[in-house]
C-alpha positions as CSV (number, residue, x, y, z in Angstrom):
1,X,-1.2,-4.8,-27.7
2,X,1.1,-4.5,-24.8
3,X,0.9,-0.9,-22.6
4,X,2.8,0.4,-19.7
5,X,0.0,-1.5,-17.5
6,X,1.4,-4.7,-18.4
7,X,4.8,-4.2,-17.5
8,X,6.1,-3.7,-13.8
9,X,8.7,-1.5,-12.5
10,X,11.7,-2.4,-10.1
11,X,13.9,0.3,-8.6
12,X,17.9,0.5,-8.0
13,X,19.0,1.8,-4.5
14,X,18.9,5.4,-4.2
15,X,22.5,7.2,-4.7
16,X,23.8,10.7,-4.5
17,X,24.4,12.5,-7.6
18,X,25.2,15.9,-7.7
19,X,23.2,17.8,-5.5
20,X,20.1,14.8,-6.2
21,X,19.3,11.8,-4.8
22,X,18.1,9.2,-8.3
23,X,17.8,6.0,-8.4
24,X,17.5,3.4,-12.0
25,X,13.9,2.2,-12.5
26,X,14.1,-0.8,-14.6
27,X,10.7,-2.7,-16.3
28,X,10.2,-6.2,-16.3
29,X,7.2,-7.9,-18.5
30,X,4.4,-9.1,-16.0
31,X,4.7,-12.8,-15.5
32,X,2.8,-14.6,-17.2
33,X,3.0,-12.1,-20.4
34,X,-0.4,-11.6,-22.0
35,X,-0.2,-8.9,-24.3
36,X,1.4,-9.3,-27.8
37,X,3.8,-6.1,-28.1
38,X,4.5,-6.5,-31.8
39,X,0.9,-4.1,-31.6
40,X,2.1,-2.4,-28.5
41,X,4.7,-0.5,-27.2
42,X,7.8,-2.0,-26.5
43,X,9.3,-3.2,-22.9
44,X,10.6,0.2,-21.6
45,X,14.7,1.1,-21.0
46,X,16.2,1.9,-18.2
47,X,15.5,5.8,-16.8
48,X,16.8,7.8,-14.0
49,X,14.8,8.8,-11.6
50,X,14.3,11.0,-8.5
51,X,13.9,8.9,-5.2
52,X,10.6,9.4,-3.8
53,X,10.0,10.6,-0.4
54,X,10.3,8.6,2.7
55,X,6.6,7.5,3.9
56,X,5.4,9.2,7.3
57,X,7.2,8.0,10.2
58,X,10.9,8.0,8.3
59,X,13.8,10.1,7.1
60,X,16.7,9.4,4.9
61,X,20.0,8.5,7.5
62,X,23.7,9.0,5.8
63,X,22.6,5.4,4.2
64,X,20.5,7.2,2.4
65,X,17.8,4.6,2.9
66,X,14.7,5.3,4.7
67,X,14.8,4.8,8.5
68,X,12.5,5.2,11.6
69,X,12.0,8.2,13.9
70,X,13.8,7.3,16.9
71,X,11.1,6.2,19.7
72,X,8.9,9.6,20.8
73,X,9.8,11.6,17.7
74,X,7.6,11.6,14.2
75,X,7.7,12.8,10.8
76,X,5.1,14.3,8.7
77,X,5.0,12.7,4.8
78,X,7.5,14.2,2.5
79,X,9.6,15.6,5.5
80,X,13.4,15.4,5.8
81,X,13.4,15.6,9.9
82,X,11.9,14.0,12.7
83,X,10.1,15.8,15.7
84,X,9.6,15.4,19.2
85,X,5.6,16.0,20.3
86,X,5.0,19.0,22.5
87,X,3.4,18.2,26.1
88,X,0.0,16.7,26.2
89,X,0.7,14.5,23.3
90,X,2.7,11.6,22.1
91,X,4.2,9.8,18.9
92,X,2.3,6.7,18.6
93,X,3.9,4.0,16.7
94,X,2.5,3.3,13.1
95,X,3.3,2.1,9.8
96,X,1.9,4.0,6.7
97,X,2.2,3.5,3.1
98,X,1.5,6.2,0.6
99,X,4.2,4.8,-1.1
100,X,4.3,1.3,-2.4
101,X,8.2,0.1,-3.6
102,X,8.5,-3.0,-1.9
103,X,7.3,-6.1,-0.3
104,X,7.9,-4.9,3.3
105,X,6.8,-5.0,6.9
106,X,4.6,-8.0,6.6
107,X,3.0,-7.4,3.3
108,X,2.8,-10.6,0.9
109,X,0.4,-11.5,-2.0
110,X,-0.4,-14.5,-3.7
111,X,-3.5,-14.8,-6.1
112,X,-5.6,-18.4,-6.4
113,X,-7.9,-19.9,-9.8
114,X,-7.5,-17.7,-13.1
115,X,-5.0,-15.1,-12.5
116,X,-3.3,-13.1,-14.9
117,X,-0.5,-11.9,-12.4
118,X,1.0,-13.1,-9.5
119,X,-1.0,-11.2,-7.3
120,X,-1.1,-7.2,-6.1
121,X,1.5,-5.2,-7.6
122,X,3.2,-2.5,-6.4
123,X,2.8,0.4,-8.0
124,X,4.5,2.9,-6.6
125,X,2.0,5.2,-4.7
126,X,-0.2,2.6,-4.5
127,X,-0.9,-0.9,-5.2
128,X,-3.4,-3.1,-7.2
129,X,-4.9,-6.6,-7.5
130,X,-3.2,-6.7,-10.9
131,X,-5.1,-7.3,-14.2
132,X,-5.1,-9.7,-17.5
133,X,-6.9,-12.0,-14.9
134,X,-9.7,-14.4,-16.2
135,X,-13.0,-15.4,-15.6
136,X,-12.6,-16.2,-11.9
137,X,-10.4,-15.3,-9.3
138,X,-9.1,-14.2,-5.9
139,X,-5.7,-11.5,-5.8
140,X,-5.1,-11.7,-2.3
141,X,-3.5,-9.1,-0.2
142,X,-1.8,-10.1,3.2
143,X,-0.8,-7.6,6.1
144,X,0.5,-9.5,9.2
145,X,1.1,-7.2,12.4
146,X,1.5,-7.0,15.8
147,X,-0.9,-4.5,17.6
148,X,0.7,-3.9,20.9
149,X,-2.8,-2.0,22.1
150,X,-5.9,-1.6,20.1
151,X,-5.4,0.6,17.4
152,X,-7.1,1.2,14.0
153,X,-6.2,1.4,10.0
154,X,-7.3,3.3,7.5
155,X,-6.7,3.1,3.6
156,X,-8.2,4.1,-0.1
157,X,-9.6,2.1,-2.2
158,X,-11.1,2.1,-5.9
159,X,-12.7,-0.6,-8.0
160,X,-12.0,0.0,-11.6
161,X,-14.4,-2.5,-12.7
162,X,-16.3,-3.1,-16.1
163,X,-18.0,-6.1,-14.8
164,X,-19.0,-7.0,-11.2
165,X,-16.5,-7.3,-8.9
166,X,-15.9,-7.1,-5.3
167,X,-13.2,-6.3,-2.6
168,X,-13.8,-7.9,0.8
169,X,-11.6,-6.7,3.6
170,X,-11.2,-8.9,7.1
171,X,-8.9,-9.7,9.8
172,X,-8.4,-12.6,11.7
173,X,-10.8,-11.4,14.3
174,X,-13.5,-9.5,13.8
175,X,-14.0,-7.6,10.7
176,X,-15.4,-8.8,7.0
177,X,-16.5,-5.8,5.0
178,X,-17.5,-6.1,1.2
179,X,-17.1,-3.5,-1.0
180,X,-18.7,-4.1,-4.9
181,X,-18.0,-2.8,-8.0
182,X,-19.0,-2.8,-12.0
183,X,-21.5,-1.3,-14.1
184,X,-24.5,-1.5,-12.2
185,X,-23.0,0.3,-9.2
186,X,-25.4,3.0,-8.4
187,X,-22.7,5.1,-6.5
188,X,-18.5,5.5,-7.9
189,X,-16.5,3.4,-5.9
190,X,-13.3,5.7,-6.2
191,X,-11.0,6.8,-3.8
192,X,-13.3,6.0,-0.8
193,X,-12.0,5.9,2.5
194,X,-12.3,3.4,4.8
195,X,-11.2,2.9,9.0
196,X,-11.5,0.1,11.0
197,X,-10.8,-0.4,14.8
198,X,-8.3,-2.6,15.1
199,X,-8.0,-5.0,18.5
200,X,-4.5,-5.7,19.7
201,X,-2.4,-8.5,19.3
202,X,-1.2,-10.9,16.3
203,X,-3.4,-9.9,13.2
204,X,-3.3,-10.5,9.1
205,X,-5.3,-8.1,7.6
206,X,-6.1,-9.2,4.1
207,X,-7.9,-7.8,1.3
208,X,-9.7,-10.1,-1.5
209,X,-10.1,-8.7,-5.4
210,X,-12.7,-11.6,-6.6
211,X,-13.8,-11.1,-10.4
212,X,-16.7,-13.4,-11.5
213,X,-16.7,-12.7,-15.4
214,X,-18.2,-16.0,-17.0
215,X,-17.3,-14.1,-20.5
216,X,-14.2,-12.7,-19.8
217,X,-14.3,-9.4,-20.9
218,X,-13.2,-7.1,-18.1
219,X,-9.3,-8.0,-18.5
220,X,-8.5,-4.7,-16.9
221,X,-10.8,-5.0,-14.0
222,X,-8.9,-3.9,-10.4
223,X,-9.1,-2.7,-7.0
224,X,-6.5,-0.2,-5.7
225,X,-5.7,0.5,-2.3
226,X,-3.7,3.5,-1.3
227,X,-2.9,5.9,1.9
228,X,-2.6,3.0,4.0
229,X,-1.7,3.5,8.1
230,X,-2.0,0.9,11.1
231,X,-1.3,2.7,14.7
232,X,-0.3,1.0,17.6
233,X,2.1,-1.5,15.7
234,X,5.0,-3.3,17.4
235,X,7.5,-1.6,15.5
236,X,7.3,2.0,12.9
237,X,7.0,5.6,14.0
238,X,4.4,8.2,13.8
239,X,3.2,10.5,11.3
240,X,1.7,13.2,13.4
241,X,1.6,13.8,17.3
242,X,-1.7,12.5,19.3
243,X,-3.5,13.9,22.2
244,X,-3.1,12.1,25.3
245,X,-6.1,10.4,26.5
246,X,-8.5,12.3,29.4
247,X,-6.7,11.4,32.9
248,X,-2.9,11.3,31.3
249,X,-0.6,13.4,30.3
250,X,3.0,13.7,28.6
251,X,5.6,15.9,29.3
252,X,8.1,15.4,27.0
253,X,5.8,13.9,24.2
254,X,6.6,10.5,25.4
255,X,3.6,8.3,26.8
Protein backbone atom coordinates (compact mmCIF):
# COMPACT_ATOMS: atom_id res chain seq x y z
CA UNK A 1 0.00 0.00 0.00
CA UNK A 2 1.03 3.53 -0.57
CA UNK A 3 2.81 5.54 2.59
CA UNK A 4 4.05 9.01 2.99
CA UNK A 5 7.53 7.58 1.57
CA UNK A 6 6.03 7.34 -1.73
CA UNK A 7 4.80 10.66 -2.20
CA UNK A 8 7.01 13.86 -2.49
CA UNK A 9 6.48 17.23 -1.16
CA UNK A 10 6.76 20.69 -3.05
CA UNK A 11 6.60 23.97 -1.08
CA UNK A 12 4.83 27.46 -1.91
CA UNK A 13 7.03 30.70 -1.37
CA UNK A 14 7.19 31.67 2.07
CA UNK A 15 4.65 34.71 3.03
CA UNK A 16 3.96 36.79 6.10
CA UNK A 17 1.05 35.93 8.08
CA UNK A 18 0.41 37.44 11.24
CA UNK A 19 3.36 37.60 13.21
CA UNK A 20 4.59 34.02 11.13
CA UNK A 21 6.30 33.34 8.23
CA UNK A 22 4.23 29.83 6.41
CA UNK A 23 4.38 28.66 3.45
CA UNK A 24 1.77 25.69 1.53
CA UNK A 25 3.46 22.29 1.23
CA UNK A 26 1.70 20.48 -1.47
CA UNK A 27 2.31 16.34 -2.23
CA UNK A 28 2.75 15.01 -5.47
CA UNK A 29 2.73 10.96 -6.15
CA UNK A 30 6.35 9.93 -6.97
CA UNK A 31 6.67 9.39 -10.70
CA UNK A 32 6.45 6.49 -11.78
CA UNK A 33 3.68 5.49 -8.96
CA UNK A 34 4.36 2.07 -7.51
CA UNK A 35 2.32 1.64 -4.60
CA UNK A 36 -1.51 0.79 -4.88
CA UNK A 37 -3.25 3.39 -2.34
CA UNK A 38 -6.62 1.78 -2.42
CA UNK A 39 -4.46 -0.33 0.68
CA UNK A 40 -2.63 2.76 1.66
CA UNK A 41 -3.15 6.06 2.74
CA UNK A 42 -4.33 8.51 0.47
CA UNK A 43 -2.27 11.34 -1.52
CA UNK A 44 -2.03 13.98 1.32
CA UNK A 45 -3.92 17.81 1.10
CA UNK A 46 -2.52 20.74 1.19
CA UNK A 47 -1.05 22.05 4.88
CA UNK A 48 0.36 25.14 6.19
CA UNK A 49 3.42 25.23 7.31
CA UNK A 50 6.21 27.16 9.06
CA UNK A 51 9.17 28.17 6.73
CA UNK A 52 12.28 26.55 7.80
CA UNK A 53 15.37 28.25 8.61
CA UNK A 54 17.68 29.76 6.23
CA UNK A 55 20.87 27.27 5.86
CA UNK A 56 24.29 28.65 7.35
CA UNK A 57 25.69 31.38 5.37
CA UNK A 58 21.94 33.24 4.76
CA UNK A 59 19.19 35.36 6.27
CA UNK A 60 15.74 36.19 5.17
CA UNK A 61 16.00 39.99 3.19
CA UNK A 62 12.46 42.11 3.09
CA UNK A 63 11.91 39.31 0.12
CA UNK A 64 11.61 37.12 2.54
CA UNK A 65 13.65 34.61 0.62
CA UNK A 66 16.88 33.46 1.71
CA UNK A 67 19.95 35.47 0.71
CA UNK A 68 23.83 35.61 1.23
CA UNK A 69 25.87 37.22 3.91
CA UNK A 70 27.29 40.11 2.22
CA UNK A 71 31.19 39.32 1.46
CA UNK A 72 33.26 39.18 5.10
CA UNK A 73 30.20 38.56 7.18
CA UNK A 74 28.60 34.90 8.14
CA UNK A 75 25.74 33.37 9.78
CA UNK A 76 25.52 30.60 12.10
CA UNK A 77 22.39 27.83 11.14
CA UNK A 78 19.01 28.89 12.31
CA UNK A 79 20.23 32.55 12.71
CA UNK A 80 18.33 35.72 11.68
CA UNK A 81 21.64 38.10 11.25
CA UNK A 82 24.83 38.03 9.67
CA UNK A 83 28.23 38.78 11.45
CA UNK A 84 31.41 40.29 10.76
CA UNK A 85 34.57 37.95 12.10
CA UNK A 86 36.69 39.53 14.79
CA UNK A 87 40.56 40.04 13.89
CA UNK A 88 42.61 37.13 13.28
CA UNK A 89 39.93 35.41 11.33
CA UNK A 90 37.85 35.55 8.24
CA UNK A 91 34.42 34.45 6.60
CA UNK A 92 35.38 31.94 4.12
CA UNK A 93 32.93 31.43 1.38
CA UNK A 94 30.86 28.09 1.52
CA UNK A 95 27.76 26.53 0.63
CA UNK A 96 26.03 24.21 3.20
CA UNK A 97 22.83 22.30 3.14
CA UNK A 98 21.20 21.06 6.19
CA UNK A 99 18.24 21.81 4.46
CA UNK A 100 17.22 20.23 1.27
CA UNK A 101 14.03 22.28 -0.63
CA UNK A 102 15.31 22.60 -3.92
CA UNK A 103 17.41 21.76 -6.86
CA UNK A 104 19.95 24.64 -6.29
CA UNK A 105 23.56 25.74 -6.69
CA UNK A 106 24.58 23.09 -8.95
CA UNK A 107 22.89 20.16 -7.61
CA UNK A 108 21.09 17.79 -10.36
CA UNK A 109 20.11 14.01 -10.29
CA UNK A 110 19.35 11.64 -12.70
CA UNK A 111 19.13 7.81 -11.97
CA UNK A 112 20.21 4.94 -14.94
CA UNK A 113 18.80 0.92 -15.36
CA UNK A 114 15.86 -0.05 -12.95
CA UNK A 115 14.82 2.85 -11.08
CA UNK A 116 11.81 3.39 -9.26
CA UNK A 117 12.19 7.38 -9.01
CA UNK A 118 13.71 9.83 -10.98
CA UNK A 119 16.68 10.03 -8.95
CA UNK A 120 17.55 11.70 -5.20
CA UNK A 121 14.80 13.37 -3.69
CA UNK A 122 14.73 16.11 -1.62
CA UNK A 123 13.53 15.64 1.46
CA UNK A 124 13.65 18.48 3.29
CA UNK A 125 16.56 18.16 5.87
CA UNK A 126 18.11 15.84 3.82
CA UNK A 127 18.08 14.00 0.69
CA UNK A 128 17.91 10.31 -0.54
CA UNK A 129 18.61 8.10 -3.54
CA UNK A 130 14.87 7.44 -3.59
CA UNK A 131 13.31 3.92 -3.26
CA UNK A 132 10.70 1.46 -5.18
CA UNK A 133 13.85 0.88 -7.31
CA UNK A 134 14.51 -2.63 -8.85
CA UNK A 135 16.95 -5.19 -9.09
CA UNK A 136 19.76 -2.93 -10.46
CA UNK A 137 20.52 0.49 -10.43
CA UNK A 138 22.52 3.66 -10.13
CA UNK A 139 20.60 7.07 -8.33
CA UNK A 140 23.11 9.48 -9.16
CA UNK A 141 23.80 12.65 -7.25
CA UNK A 142 25.59 15.63 -9.09
CA UNK A 143 27.32 18.72 -7.27
CA UNK A 144 29.14 20.89 -9.87
CA UNK A 145 31.36 23.86 -8.20
CA UNK A 146 33.95 26.11 -8.53
CA UNK A 147 36.69 25.96 -5.83
CA UNK A 148 38.47 29.20 -6.03
CA UNK A 149 41.44 27.62 -3.61
CA UNK A 150 41.50 24.18 -2.21
CA UNK A 151 38.99 23.65 0.10
CA UNK A 152 37.21 20.57 1.61
CA UNK A 153 33.42 19.00 2.12
CA UNK A 154 31.93 17.29 4.47
CA UNK A 155 28.44 15.44 4.73
CA UNK A 156 26.27 12.45 6.52
CA UNK A 157 25.43 9.72 5.17
CA UNK A 158 23.28 6.39 6.07
CA UNK A 159 22.60 3.26 4.07
CA UNK A 160 19.26 1.93 4.93
CA UNK A 161 19.82 -1.19 3.26
CA UNK A 162 18.17 -4.76 3.58
CA UNK A 163 20.20 -6.16 0.94
CA UNK A 164 23.75 -5.18 -0.20
CA UNK A 165 24.20 -2.00 -1.41
CA UNK A 166 26.77 0.61 -1.79
CA UNK A 167 27.45 4.45 -2.00
CA UNK A 168 30.58 5.47 -3.93
CA UNK A 169 31.52 9.07 -3.61
CA UNK A 170 34.24 10.75 -6.32
CA UNK A 171 35.12 13.94 -7.95
CA UNK A 172 36.42 14.54 -11.08
CA UNK A 173 39.92 14.48 -9.81
CA UNK A 174 41.02 12.57 -7.21
CA UNK A 175 38.74 10.92 -4.85
CA UNK A 176 36.57 7.46 -5.18
CA UNK A 177 35.47 6.28 -1.80
CA UNK A 178 32.98 3.23 -1.31
CA UNK A 179 30.89 2.98 1.40
CA UNK A 180 28.67 -0.58 1.68
CA UNK A 181 25.70 -1.51 3.17
CA UNK A 182 23.02 -4.45 3.87
CA UNK A 183 22.71 -7.27 6.28
CA UNK A 184 26.03 -8.55 6.46
CA UNK A 185 27.58 -5.21 7.48
CA UNK A 186 29.54 -5.88 10.46
CA UNK A 187 29.46 -2.14 11.66
CA UNK A 188 25.89 0.47 11.30
CA UNK A 189 26.37 2.57 8.55
CA UNK A 190 24.21 5.44 10.08
CA UNK A 191 24.83 8.96 10.27
CA UNK A 192 28.68 8.61 9.57
CA UNK A 193 30.60 11.50 8.74
CA UNK A 194 32.65 11.87 6.11
CA UNK A 195 35.44 14.96 4.86
CA UNK A 196 37.31 15.14 1.88
CA UNK A 197 40.07 17.72 0.81
CA UNK A 198 38.92 19.23 -1.94
CA UNK A 199 41.54 20.68 -4.81
CA UNK A 200 40.53 23.94 -6.47
CA UNK A 201 39.00 24.64 -9.52
CA UNK A 202 35.93 23.25 -11.71
CA UNK A 203 34.72 20.04 -9.88
CA UNK A 204 31.26 17.65 -9.98
CA UNK A 205 31.23 15.90 -6.95
CA UNK A 206 28.86 13.02 -7.34
CA UNK A 207 27.56 10.34 -5.17
CA UNK A 208 26.34 6.79 -6.65
CA UNK A 209 23.39 4.61 -4.72
CA UNK A 210 24.00 1.10 -6.75
CA UNK A 211 21.53 -1.66 -5.47
CA UNK A 212 22.36 -5.20 -6.93
CA UNK A 213 19.21 -7.23 -5.73
CA UNK A 214 18.86 -10.15 -8.26
CA UNK A 215 15.42 -10.97 -6.18
CA UNK A 216 14.14 -7.80 -5.66
CA UNK A 217 13.22 -7.56 -2.32
CA UNK A 218 14.76 -4.54 -0.76
CA UNK A 219 12.25 -1.98 -2.44
CA UNK A 220 12.97 0.45 0.36
CA UNK A 221 16.70 0.14 0.18
CA UNK A 222 18.49 4.06 0.35
CA UNK A 223 21.31 6.08 1.04
CA UNK A 224 20.86 9.50 2.71
CA UNK A 225 23.13 12.28 2.76
CA UNK A 226 22.69 15.19 5.07
CA UNK A 227 24.79 18.24 6.74
CA UNK A 228 26.40 18.86 3.64
CA UNK A 229 29.23 22.00 3.31
CA UNK A 230 31.89 22.79 0.49
CA UNK A 231 34.39 25.84 1.62
CA UNK A 232 36.20 27.85 -0.67
CA UNK A 233 33.37 27.98 -3.41
CA UNK A 234 33.10 30.74 -5.97
CA UNK A 235 30.02 32.09 -4.71
CA UNK A 236 27.96 31.39 -0.79
CA UNK A 237 28.94 32.69 2.53
CA UNK A 238 30.19 31.28 5.67
CA UNK A 239 28.85 29.55 8.57
CA UNK A 240 31.26 30.26 11.16
CA UNK A 241 34.56 32.54 11.25
CA UNK A 242 38.09 30.72 10.51
CA UNK A 243 41.45 31.31 11.86
CA UNK A 244 43.76 32.95 9.66
CA UNK A 245 46.57 30.84 8.50
CA UNK A 246 50.29 31.11 10.50
CA UNK A 247 52.14 34.26 8.80
CA UNK A 248 48.61 36.28 7.99
CA UNK A 249 46.41 38.12 9.61
CA UNK A 250 42.98 40.02 9.38
CA UNK A 251 42.00 43.02 10.80
CA UNK A 252 38.66 43.55 10.00
CA UNK A 253 37.70 39.78 9.45
CA UNK A 254 38.31 40.16 5.83
CA UNK A 255 41.25 37.99 4.23
Amino acid sequence: GCTIDDMEPSYSACRQQGNDLVRTKSYDWLEPKICNENIGIDLIEDQEVSCPDCNAGQIRGSDLQCNFCPDDQYSPQGSDQCFTCQPGSEAVDSLTFENFLDWEYGLSTNCTQDCGSDGWRLRENYIDSGVGHGRFVYSNLYWEQTLIEDGEITFTYSLECEYPCTLLFSDNHEISKFMIGGSSRFDDPTDKQMTFPISAGDRVLEWVFIKADPNNLGRNDRAIISNLQLSHTSYGAAAECTLCEPGTFSRDGTQ
